[in-house]
Each structure stands twice: as structure tokens, then as C-alpha cells.
N, CA, C and O atoms as a MOPAC input file, in Angstrom:
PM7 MOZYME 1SCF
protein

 N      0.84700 1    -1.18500 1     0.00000 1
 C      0.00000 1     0.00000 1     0.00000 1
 C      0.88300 1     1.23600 1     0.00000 1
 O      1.73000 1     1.45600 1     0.86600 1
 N      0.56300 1     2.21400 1    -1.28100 1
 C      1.12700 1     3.27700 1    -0.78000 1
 C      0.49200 1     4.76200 1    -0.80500 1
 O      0.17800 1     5.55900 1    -1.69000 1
 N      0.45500 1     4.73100 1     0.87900 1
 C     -0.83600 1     5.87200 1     1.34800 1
 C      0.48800 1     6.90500 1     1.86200 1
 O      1.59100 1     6.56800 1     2.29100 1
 N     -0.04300 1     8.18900 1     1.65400 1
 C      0.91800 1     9.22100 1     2.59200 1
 C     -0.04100 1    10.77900 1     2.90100 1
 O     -0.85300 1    11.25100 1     2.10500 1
 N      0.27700 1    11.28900 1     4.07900 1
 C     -0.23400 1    12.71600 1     3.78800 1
 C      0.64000 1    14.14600 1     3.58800 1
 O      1.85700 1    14.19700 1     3.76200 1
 N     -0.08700 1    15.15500 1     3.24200 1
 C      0.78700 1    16.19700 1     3.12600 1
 C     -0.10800 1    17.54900 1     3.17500 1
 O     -1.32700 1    17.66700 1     3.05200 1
 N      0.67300 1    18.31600 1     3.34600 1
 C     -0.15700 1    19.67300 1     3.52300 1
 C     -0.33000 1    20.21400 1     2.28000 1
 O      0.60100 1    20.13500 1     1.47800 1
 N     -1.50900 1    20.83200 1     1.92900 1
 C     -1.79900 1    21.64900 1     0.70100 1
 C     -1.03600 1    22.80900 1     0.72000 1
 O     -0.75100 1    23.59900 1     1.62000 1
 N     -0.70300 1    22.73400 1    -0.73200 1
 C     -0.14500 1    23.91600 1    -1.01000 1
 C      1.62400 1    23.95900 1    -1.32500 1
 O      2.09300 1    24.70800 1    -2.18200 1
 N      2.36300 1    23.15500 1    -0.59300 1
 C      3.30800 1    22.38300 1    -0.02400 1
 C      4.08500 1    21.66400 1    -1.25000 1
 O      3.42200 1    21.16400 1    -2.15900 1
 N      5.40500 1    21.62200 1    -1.26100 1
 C      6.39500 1    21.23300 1    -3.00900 1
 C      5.94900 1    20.00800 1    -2.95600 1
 O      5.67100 1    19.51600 1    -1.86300 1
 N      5.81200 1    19.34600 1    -4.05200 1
 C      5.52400 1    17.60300 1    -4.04900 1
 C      7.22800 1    17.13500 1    -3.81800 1
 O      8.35900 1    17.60300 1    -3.95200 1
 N      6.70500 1    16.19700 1    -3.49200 1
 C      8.00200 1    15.42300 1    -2.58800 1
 C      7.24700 1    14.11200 1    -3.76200 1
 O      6.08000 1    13.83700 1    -4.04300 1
 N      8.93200 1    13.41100 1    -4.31900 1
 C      8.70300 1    11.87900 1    -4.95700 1
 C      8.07100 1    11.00300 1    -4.57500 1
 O      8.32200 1    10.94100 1    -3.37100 1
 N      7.13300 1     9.97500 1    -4.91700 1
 C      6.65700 1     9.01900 1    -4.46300 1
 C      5.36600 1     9.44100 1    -4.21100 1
 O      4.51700 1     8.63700 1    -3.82600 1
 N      5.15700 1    10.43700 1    -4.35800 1
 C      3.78400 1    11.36200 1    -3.10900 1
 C      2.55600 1    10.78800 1    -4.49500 1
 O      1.46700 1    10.72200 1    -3.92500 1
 N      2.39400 1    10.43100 1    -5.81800 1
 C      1.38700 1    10.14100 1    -6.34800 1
 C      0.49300 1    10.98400 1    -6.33700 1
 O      0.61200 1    12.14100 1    -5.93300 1
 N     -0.36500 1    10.53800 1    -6.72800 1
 C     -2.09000 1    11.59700 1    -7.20100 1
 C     -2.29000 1    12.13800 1    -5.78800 1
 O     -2.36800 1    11.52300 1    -4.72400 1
 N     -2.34500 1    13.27200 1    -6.01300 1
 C     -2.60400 1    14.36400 1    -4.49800 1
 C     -4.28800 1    14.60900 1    -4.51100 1
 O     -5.00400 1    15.20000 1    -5.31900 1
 N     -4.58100 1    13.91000 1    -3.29300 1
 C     -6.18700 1    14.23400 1    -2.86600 1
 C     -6.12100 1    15.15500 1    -2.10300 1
 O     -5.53400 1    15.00500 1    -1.03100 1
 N     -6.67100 1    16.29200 1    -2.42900 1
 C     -7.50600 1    17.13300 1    -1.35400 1
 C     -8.83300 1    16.98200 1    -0.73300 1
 O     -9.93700 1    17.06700 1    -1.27100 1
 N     -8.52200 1    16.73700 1     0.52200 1
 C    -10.03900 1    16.04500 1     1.36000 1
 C     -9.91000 1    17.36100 1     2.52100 1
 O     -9.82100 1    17.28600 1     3.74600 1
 N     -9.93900 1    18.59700 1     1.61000 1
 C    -10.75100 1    19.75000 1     2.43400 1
 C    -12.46500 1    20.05600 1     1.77700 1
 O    -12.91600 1    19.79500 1     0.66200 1
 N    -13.09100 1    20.66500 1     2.91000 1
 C    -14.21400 1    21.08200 1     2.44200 1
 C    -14.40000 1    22.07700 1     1.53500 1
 O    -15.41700 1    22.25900 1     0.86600 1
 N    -13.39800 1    22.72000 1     1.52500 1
 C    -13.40400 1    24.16500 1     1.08600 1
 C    -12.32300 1    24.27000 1     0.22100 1
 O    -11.24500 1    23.90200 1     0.68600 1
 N    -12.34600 1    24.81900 1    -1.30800 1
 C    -10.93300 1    24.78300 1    -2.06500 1
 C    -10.20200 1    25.94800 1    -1.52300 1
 O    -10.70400 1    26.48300 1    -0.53400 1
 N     -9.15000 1    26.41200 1    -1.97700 1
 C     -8.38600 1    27.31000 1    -1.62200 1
 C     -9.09300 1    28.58900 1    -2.32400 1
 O     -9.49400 1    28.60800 1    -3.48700 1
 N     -9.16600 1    29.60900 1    -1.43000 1
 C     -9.94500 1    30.64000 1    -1.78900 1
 C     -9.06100 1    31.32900 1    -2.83400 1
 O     -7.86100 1    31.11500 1    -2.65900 1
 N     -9.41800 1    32.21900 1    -4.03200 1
 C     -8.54800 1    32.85900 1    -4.71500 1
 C     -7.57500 1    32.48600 1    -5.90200 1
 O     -6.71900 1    33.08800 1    -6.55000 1
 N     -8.39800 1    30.51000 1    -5.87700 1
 C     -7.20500 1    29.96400 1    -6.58200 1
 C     -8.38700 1    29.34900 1    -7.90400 1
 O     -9.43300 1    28.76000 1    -7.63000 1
 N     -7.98300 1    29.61000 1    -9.10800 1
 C     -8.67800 1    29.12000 1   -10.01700 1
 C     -8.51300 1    26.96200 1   -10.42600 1
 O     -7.62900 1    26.15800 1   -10.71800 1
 N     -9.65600 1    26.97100 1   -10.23000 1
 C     -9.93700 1    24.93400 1   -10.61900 1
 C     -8.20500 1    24.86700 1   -11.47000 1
 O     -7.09700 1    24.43900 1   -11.14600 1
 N     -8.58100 1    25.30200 1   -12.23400 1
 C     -7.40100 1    24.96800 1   -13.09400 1
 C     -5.84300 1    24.93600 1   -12.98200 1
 O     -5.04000 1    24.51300 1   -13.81400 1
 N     -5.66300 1    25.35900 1   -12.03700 1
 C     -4.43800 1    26.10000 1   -11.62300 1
 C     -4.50100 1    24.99500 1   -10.03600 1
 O     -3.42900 1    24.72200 1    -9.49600 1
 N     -5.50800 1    24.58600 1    -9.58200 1
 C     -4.65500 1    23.65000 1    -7.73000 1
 C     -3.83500 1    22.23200 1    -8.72400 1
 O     -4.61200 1    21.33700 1    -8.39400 1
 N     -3.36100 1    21.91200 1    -9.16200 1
 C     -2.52800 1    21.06500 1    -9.06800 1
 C     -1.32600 1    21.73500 1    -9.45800 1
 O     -0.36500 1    21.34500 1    -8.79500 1
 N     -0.96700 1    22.87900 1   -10.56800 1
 C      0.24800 1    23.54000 1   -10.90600 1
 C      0.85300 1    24.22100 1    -9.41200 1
 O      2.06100 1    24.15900 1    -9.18500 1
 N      0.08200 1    24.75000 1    -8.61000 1
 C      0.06000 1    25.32200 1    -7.15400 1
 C      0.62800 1    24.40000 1    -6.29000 1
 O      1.37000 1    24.78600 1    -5.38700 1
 N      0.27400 1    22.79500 1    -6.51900 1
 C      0.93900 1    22.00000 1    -5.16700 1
 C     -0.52200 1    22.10400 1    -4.68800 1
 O     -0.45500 1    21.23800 1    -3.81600 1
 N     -1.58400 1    22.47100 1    -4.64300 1
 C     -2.75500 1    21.84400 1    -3.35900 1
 C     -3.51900 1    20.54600 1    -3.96600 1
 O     -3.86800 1    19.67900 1    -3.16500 1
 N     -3.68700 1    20.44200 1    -4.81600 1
 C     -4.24100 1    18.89000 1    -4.90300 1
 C     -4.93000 1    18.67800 1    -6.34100 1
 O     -5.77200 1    19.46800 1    -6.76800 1
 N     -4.38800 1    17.25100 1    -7.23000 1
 C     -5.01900 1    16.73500 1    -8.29400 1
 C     -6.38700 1    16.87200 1    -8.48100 1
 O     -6.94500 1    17.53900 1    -9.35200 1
 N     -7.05500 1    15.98100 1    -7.32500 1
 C     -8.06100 1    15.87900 1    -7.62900 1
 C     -8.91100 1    16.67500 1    -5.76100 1
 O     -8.51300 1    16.51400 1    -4.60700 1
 N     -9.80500 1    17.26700 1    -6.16000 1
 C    -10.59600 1    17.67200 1    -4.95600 1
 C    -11.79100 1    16.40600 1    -4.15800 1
 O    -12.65400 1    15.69500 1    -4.67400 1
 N    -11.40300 1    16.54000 1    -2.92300 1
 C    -12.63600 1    15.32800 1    -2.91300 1
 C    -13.32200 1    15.71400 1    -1.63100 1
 O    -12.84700 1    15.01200 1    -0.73800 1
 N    -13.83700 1    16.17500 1    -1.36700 1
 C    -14.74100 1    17.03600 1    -0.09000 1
 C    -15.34800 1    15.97400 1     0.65400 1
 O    -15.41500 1    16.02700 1     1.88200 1
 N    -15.72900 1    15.15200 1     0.08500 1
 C    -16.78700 1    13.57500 1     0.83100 1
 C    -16.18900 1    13.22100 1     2.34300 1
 O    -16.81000 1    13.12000 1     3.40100 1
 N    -14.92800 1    13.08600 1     2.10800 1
 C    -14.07000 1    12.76800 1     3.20100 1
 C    -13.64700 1    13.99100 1     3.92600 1
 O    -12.72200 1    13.91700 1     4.73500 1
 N    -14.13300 1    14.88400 1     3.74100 1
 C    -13.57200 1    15.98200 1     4.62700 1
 C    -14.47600 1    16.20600 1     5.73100 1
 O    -15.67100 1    16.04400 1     5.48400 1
 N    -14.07100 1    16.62000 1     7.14800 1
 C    -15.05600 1    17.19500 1     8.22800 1
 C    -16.34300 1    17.91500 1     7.67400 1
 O    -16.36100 1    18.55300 1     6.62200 1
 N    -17.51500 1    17.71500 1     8.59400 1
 C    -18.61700 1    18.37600 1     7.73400 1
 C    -18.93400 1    19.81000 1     8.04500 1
 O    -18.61100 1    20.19800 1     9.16800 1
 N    -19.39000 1    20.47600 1     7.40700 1
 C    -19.69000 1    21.70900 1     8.18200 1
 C    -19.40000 1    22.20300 1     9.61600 1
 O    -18.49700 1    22.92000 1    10.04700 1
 N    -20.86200 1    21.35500 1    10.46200 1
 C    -21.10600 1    21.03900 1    11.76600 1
 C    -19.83500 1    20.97600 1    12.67900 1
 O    -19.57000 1    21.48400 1    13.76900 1
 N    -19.05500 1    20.04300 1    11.69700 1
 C    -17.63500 1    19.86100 1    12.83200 1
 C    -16.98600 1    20.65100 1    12.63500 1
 O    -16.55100 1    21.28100 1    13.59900 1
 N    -16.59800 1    21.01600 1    11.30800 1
 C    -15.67800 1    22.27700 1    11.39600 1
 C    -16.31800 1    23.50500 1    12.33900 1
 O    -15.69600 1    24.33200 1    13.00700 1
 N    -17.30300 1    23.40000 1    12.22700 1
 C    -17.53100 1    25.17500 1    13.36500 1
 C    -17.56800 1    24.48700 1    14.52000 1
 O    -17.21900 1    25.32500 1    15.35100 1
 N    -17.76300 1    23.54000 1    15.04900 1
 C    -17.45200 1    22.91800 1    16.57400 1
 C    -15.79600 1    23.35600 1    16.72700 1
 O    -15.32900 1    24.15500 1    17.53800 1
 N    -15.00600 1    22.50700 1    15.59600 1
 C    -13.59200 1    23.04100 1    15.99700 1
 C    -13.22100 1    24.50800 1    16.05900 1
 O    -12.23300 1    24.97200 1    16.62800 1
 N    -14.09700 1    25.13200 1    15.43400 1
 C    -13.42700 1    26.63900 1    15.85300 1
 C    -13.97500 1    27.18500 1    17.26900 1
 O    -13.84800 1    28.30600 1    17.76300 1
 N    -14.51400 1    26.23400 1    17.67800 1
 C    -15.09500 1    26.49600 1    19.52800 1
 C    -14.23700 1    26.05000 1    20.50500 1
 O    -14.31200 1    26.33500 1    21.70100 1
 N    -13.11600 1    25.08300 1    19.78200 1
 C    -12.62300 1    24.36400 1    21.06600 1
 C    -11.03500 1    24.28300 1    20.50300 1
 O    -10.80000 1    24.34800 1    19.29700 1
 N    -10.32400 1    24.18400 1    21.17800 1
 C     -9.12500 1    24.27500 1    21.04500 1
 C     -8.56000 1    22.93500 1    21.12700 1
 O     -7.99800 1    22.59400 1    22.16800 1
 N     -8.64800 1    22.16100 1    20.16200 1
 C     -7.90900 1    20.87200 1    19.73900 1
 C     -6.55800 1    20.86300 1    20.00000 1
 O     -6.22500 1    19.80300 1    20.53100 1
 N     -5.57600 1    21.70100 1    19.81700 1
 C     -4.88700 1    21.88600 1    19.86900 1
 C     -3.84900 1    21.74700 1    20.89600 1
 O     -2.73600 1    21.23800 1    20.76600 1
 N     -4.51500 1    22.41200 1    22.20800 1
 C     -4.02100 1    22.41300 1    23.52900 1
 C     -5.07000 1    21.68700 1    24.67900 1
 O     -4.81800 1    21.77200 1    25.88100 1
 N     -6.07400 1    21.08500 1    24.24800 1
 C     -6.62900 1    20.31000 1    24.89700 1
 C     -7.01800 1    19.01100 1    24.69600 1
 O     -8.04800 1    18.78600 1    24.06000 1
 N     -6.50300 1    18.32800 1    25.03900 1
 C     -6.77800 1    16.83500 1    25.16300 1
 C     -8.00200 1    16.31700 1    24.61600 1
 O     -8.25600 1    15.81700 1    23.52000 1
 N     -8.94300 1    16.63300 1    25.98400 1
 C    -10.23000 1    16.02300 1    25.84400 1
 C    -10.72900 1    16.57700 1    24.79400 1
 O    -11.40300 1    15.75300 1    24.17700 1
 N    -10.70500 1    17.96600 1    24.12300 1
 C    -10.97000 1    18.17200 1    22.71200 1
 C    -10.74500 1    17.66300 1    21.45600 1
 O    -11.52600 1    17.28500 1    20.58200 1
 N     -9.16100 1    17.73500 1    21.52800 1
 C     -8.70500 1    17.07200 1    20.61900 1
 C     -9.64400 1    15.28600 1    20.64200 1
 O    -10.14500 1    14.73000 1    19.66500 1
 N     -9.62200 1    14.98300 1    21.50000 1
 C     -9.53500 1    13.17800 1    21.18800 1
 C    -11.83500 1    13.17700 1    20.73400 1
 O    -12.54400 1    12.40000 1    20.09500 1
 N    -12.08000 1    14.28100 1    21.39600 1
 C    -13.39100 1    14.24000 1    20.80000 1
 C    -13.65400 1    14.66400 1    19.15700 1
 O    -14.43100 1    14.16600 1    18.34100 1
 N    -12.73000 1    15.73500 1    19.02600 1
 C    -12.46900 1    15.52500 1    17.12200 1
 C    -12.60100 1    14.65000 1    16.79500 1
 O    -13.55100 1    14.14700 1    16.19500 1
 N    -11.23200 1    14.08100 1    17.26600 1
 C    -10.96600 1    12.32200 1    16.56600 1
 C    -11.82900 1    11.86100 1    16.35700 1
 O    -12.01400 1    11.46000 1    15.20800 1
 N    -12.96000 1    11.64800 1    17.51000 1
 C    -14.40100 1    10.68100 1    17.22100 1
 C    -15.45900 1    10.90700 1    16.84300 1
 O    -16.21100 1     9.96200 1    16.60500 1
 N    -15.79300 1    11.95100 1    16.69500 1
 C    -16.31800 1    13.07100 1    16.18300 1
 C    -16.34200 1    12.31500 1    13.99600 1
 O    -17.11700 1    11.67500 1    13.28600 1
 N    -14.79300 1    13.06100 1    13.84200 1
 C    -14.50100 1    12.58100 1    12.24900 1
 C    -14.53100 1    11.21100 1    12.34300 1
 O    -15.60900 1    11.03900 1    11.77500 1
 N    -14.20100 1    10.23300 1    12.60000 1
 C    -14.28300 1     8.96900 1    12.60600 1
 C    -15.49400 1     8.29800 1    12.49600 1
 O    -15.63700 1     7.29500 1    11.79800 1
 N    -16.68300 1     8.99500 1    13.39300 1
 C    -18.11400 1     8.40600 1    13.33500 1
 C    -18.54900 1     9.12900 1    12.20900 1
 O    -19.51200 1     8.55300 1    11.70300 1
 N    -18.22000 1    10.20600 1    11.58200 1
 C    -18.46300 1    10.82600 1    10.44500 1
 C    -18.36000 1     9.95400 1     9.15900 1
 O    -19.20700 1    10.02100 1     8.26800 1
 N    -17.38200 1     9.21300 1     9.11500 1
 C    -16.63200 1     8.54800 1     7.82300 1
 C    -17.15800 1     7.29600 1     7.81900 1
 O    -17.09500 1     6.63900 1     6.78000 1
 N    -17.87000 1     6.66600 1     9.19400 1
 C    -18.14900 1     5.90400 1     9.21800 1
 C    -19.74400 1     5.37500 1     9.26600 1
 O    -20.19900 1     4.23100 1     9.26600 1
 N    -20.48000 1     6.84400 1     9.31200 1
 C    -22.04600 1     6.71000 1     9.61400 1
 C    -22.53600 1     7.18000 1     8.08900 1
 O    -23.57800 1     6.66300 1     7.68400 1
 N    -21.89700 1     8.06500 1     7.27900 1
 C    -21.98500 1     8.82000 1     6.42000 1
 C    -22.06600 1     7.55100 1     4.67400 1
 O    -21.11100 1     7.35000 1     3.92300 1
 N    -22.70000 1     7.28300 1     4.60700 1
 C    -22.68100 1     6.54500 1     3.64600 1
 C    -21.72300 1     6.61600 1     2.14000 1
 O    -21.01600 1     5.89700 1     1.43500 1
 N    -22.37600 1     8.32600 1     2.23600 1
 C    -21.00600 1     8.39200 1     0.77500 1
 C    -19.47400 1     8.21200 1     1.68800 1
 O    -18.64000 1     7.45800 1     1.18700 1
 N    -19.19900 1     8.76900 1     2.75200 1
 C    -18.29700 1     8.72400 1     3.15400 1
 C    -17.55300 1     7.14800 1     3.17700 1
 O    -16.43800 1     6.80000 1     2.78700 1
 N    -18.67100 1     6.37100 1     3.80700 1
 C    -17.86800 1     5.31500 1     3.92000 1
 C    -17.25800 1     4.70100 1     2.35800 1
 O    -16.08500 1     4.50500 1     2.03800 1
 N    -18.15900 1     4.55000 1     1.78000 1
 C    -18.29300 1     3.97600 1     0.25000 1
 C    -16.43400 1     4.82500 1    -0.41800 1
 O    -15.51800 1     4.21800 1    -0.97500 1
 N    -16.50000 1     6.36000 1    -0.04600 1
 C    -14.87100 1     6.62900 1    -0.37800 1
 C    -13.74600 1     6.48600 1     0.06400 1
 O    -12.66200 1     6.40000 1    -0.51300 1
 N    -14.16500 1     6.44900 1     1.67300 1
 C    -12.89300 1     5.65400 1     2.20700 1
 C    -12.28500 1     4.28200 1     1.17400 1
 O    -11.24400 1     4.18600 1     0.52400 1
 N    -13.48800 1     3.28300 1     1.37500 1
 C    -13.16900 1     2.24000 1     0.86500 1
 C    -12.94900 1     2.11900 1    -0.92500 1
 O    -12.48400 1     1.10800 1    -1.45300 1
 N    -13.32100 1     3.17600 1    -1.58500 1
 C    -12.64600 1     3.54300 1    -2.83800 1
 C    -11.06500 1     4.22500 1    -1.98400 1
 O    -10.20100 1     3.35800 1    -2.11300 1
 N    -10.69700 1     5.02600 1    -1.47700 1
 C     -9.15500 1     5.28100 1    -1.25400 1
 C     -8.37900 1     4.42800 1    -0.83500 1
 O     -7.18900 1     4.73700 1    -0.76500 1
 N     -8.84700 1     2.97600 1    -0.39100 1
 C     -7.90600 1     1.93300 1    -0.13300 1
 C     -8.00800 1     1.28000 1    -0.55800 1
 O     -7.33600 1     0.35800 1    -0.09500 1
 N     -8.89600 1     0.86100 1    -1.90100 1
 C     -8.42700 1    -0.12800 1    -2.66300 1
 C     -7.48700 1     1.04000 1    -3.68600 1
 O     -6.70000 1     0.45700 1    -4.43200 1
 N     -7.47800 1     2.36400 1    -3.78900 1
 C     -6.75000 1     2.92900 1    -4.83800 1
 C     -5.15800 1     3.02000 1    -4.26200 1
 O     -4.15400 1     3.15500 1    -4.96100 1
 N     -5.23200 1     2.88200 1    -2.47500 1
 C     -3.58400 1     3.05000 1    -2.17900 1
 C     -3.43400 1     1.73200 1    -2.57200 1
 O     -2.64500 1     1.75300 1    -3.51600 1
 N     -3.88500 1     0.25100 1    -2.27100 1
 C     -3.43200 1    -0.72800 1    -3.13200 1
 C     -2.98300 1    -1.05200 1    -4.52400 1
 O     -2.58900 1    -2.13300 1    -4.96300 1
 N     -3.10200 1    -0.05600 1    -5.04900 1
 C     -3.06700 1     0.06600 1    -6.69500 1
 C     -1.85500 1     1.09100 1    -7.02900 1
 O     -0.98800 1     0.69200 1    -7.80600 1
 N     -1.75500 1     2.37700 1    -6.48400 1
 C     -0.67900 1     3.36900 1    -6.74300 1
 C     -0.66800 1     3.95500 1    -5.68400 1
 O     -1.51700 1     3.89100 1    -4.79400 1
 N      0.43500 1     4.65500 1    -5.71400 1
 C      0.52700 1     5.98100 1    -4.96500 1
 C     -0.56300 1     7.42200 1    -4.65500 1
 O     -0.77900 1     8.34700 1    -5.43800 1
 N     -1.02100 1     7.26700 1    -3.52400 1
 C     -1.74800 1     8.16400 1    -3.38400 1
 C     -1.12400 1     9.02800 1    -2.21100 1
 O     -0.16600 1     8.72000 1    -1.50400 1
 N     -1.81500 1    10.07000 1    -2.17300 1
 C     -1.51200 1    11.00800 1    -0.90700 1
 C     -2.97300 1    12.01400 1    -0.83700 1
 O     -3.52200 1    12.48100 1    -1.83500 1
 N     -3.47700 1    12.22700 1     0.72500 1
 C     -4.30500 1    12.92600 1     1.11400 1
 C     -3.64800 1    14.28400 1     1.84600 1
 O     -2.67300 1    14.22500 1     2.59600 1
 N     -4.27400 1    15.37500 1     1.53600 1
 C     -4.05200 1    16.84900 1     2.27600 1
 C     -5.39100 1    17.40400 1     2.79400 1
 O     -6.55700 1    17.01000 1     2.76100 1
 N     -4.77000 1    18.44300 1     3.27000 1
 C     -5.19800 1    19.60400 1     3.71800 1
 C     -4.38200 1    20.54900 1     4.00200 1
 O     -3.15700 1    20.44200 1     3.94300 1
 N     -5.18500 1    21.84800 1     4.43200 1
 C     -4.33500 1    22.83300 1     4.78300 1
 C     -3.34400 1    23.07300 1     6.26800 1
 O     -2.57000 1    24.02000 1     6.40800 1
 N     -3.51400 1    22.29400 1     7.00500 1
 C     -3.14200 1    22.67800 1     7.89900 1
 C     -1.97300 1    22.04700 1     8.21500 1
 O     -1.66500 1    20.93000 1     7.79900 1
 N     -1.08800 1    22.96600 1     9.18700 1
 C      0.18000 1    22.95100 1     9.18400 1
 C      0.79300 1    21.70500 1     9.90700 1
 O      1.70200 1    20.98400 1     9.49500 1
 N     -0.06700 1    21.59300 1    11.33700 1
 C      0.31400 1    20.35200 1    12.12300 1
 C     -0.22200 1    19.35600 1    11.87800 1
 O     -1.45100 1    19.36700 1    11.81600 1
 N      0.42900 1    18.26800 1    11.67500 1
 C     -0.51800 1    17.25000 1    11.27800 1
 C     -1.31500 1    16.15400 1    12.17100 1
 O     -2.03400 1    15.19500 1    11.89100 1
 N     -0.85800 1    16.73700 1    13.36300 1
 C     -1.29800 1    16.10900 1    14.96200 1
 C     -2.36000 1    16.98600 1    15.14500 1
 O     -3.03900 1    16.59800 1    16.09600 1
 N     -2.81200 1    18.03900 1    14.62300 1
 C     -4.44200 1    18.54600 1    14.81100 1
 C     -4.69500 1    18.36100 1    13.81600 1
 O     -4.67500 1    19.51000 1    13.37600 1
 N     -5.04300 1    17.52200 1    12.71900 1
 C     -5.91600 1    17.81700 1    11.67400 1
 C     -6.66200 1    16.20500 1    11.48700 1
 O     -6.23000 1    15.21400 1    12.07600 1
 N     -7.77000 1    16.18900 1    10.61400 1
 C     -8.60600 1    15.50700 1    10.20900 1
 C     -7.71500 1    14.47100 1     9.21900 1
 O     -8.15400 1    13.32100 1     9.18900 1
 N     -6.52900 1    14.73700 1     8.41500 1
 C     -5.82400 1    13.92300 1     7.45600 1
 C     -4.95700 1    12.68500 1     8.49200 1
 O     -4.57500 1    11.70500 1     7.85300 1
 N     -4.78600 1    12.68300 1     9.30500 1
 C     -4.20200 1    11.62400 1    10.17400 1
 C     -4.79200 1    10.91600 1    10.29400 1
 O     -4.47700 1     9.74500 1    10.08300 1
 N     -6.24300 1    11.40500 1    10.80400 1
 C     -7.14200 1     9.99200 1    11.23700 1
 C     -7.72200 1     9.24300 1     9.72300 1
 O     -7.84000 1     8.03500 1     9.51900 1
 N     -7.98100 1    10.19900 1     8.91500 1
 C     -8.06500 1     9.60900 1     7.70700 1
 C     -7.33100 1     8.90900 1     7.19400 1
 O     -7.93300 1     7.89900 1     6.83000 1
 N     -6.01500 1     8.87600 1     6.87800 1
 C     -5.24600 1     7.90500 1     6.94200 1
 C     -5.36500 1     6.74900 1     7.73500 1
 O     -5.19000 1     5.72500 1     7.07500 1
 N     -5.62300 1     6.55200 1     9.02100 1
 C     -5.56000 1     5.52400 1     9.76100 1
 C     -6.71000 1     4.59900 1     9.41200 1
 O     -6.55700 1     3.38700 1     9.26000 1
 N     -8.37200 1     5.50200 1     9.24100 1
 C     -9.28100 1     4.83200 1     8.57400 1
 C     -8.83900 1     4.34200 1     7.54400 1
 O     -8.80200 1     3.11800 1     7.66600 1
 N     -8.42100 1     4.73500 1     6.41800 1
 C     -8.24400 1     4.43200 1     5.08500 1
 C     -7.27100 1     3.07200 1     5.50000 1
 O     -7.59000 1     1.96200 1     5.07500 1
 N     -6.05100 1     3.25800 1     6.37300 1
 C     -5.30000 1     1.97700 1     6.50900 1
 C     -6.13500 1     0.85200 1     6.74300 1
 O     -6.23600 1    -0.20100 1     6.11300 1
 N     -6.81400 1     1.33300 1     7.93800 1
 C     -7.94100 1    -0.21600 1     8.75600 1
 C     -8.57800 1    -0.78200 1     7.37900 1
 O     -8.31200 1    -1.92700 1     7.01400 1
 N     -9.48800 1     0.12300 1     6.57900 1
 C    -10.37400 1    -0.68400 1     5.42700 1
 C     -9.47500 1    -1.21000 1     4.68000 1
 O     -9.58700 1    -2.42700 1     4.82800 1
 N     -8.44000 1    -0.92600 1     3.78300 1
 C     -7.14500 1    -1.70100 1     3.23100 1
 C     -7.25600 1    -3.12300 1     4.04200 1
 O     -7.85500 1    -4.01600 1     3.44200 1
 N     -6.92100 1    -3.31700 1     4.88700 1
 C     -6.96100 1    -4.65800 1     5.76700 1
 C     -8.53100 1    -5.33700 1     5.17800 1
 O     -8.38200 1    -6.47500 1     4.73300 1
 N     -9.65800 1    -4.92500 1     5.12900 1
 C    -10.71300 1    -5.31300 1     5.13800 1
 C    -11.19100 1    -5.61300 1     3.62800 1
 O    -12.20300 1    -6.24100 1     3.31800 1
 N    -10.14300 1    -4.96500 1     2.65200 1
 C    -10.53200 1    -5.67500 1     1.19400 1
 C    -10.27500 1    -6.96000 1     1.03300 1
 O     -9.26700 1    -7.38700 1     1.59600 1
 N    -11.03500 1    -7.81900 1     0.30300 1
 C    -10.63400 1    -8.74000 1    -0.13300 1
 C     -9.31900 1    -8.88800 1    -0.11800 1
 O     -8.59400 1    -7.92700 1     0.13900 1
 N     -8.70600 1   -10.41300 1    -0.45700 1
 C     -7.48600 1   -10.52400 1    -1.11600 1
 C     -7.82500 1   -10.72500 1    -2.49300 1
 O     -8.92200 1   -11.20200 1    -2.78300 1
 N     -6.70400 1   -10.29800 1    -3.66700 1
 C     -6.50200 1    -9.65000 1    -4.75200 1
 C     -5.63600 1   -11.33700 1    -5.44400 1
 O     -5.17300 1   -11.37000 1    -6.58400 1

């Protein structure tokens, strides 16, 4: 499998494959045509991104420096990806596609210990385990 993440916007680094952006929101100011020449992402895919709802919860709470916040994100996006029907259905399209090539998921944000692309990754790893064998 080859899964990786990276921040939007950010030089491609080798190996990094088709760049998903799994933000809700494209980069403001930046024309469709122009986010992959930019470094933010091939293809846009919003399905997998936090929903509305959660994103304005996170701007209430400070993930960042609090624990019990942070780890309620976590479960928060996780029951998201997992209750959400289209959601689930793309997870499990992104891990049969890291089985196949190189992929990589972003977003914008800088740390990658507060953001939504970590745990996505980790989902995306678990369903990989859960495909068939090939």
C-alpha cells in the first residue's frame, strides 16, 4: 500500500502520487485549473472531509491544547466517515486505490497532529486490511 499525507499547497516530494484534497473548502482565490500547478491537490474530494457542523465545533474548542478536545475531534470525524454513507463507500474507494498506486491525502493545515488527514489515513489503513485478497 502506498498511502501518505501532506499539507496543501506544499512542493511535491517523490513518491507522493495523485494528491487528494479532502478539504471542504478549495483554496480561496485559486482558479480549478491552476490547484494542481500550485501543489494543493489533483483531484478535490470534499466527501471525506469534516462536515460543516464539525468544522464550526472546531473553531469552539481548542484541539490543539486540549486533550479532551482534541480526542473528541478524533471521534467526532471517525463516526463521520463511518455513519456517512457516501463517506464510507470513499474511504473504501481510497484503499483499494492506495493498493493500486501511490496516493496522498491533504489539507491545509500545518500540524498534522491537529488535523482531520491523520485519522483519515488511519481509517483508510484499517479498510485496506478489510478488502478482499486480490
Amino acid at each position: 500500500m502506498s498511502l501518505r499525507t501532506y499539507q496543501a499547497g506544499s512542493p511535491r516530494k517523490p513518491g507522493e502520487g495523485l494528491r487528494i484534497g479532502t478539504v471542504r473548502f478549495p483554496p480561496r482565490g485559486v482558479h480549478k485549473e491552476d490547484y494542481a500547478r500550485l501543489d494543493f491537490f489533483d483531484v478535490w474530494f470534499p466527501v471525506v472531509a469534516p462536515s460543516r457542523p464539525l468544522l464550526a465545533w472546531v473553531k469552539k474548542h481548542d484541539i490543539a491544547n486540549d486533550a479532551a478536545s482534541k480526542r473528541a475531534f478524533q471521534e467526532r470525524y471517525a463516526r463521520e466517515l463511518e455513519s456517512d454513507p457516501a463517506a464510507r463507500q470513499s474511504v473504501q474507494l481510497l484503499a483499494a486505490l492506495a493498493q493500486q498506486t501511490a496516493i496522498s491525502i491533504g489539507c491545509f493545515c500545518e500540524d498534522e497532529s491537529n488535523c482531520h488527514r491523520s485519522i483519515l489515513k488511519t481509517v483508510i489503513e484499517k479498510a485496506t486490511k478489510a478488502l478482499p485478497e486480490r
